[in-house]
C-alpha positions as CSV (number, residue, x, y, z in Angstrom):
1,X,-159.1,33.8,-224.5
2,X,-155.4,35.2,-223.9
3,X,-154.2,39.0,-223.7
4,X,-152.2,38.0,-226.8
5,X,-155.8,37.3,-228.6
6,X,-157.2,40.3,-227.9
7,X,-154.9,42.4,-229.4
8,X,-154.7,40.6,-232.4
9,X,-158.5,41.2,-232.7
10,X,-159.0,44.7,-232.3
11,X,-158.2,47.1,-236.0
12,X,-155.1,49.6,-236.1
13,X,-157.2,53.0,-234.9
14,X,-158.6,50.7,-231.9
15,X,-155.0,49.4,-231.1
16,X,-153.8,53.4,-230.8
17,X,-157.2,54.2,-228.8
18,X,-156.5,51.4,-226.5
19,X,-152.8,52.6,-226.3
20,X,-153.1,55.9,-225.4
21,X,-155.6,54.7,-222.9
22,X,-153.5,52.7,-221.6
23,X,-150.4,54.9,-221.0
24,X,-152.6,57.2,-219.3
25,X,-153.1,54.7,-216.9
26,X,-149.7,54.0,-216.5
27,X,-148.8,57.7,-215.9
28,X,-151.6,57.6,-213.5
29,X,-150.3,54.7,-212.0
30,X,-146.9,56.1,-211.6
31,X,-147.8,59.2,-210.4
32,X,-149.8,57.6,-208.0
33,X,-146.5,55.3,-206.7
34,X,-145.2,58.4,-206.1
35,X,-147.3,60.5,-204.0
36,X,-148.9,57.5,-202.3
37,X,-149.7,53.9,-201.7
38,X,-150.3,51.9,-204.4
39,X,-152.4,49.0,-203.8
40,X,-151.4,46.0,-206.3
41,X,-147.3,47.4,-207.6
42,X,-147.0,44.4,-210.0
43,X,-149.8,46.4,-211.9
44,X,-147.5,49.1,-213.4
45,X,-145.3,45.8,-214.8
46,X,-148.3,44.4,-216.0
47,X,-149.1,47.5,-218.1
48,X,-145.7,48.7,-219.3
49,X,-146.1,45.1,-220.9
50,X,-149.7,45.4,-222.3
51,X,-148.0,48.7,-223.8
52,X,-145.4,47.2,-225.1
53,X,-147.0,44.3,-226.7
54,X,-149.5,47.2,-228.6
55,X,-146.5,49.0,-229.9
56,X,-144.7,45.9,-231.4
57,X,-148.5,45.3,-233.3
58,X,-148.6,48.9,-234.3
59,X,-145.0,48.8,-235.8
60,X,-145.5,46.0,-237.5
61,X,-149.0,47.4,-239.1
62,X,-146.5,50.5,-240.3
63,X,-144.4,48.1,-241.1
64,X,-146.6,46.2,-243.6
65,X,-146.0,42.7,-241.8
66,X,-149.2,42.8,-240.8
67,X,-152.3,43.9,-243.2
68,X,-155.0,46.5,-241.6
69,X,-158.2,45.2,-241.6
């Protein structure tokens, strides 16, 4: 099962829950690159597009392309 699947699974609150979390952890990953080492740096790209993937399905929920479940 792809990334892409997952998404597509989860209902419109879970999608904001699991974007919030995940901008924390980009913040925290950021801050992180900053002050120190940061172990894996292709994560923070891997993130900013996990984010951006959530926002294009949560814009097109408010958008009324997609139906909430």
């Amino acid at each position: 099962m792809t990334m892409k699947d997952k998404f597509n699974d989860l209902s419109y609150e879970e999608l904001q829950t699991k974007r919030r979390e995940l901008v924390a952890q980009y913040r925290g990953l950021r801050f992180d690159k900053v002050l120190a080492h940061v172990d894996n740096p292709l994560q923070l790209r891997v993130v900013r597009r996990k984010i951006a993937r959530l926002n294009t399905i949560i814009h097109e929920y408010d958008r009324g392309i997609r139906t909430r479940a």
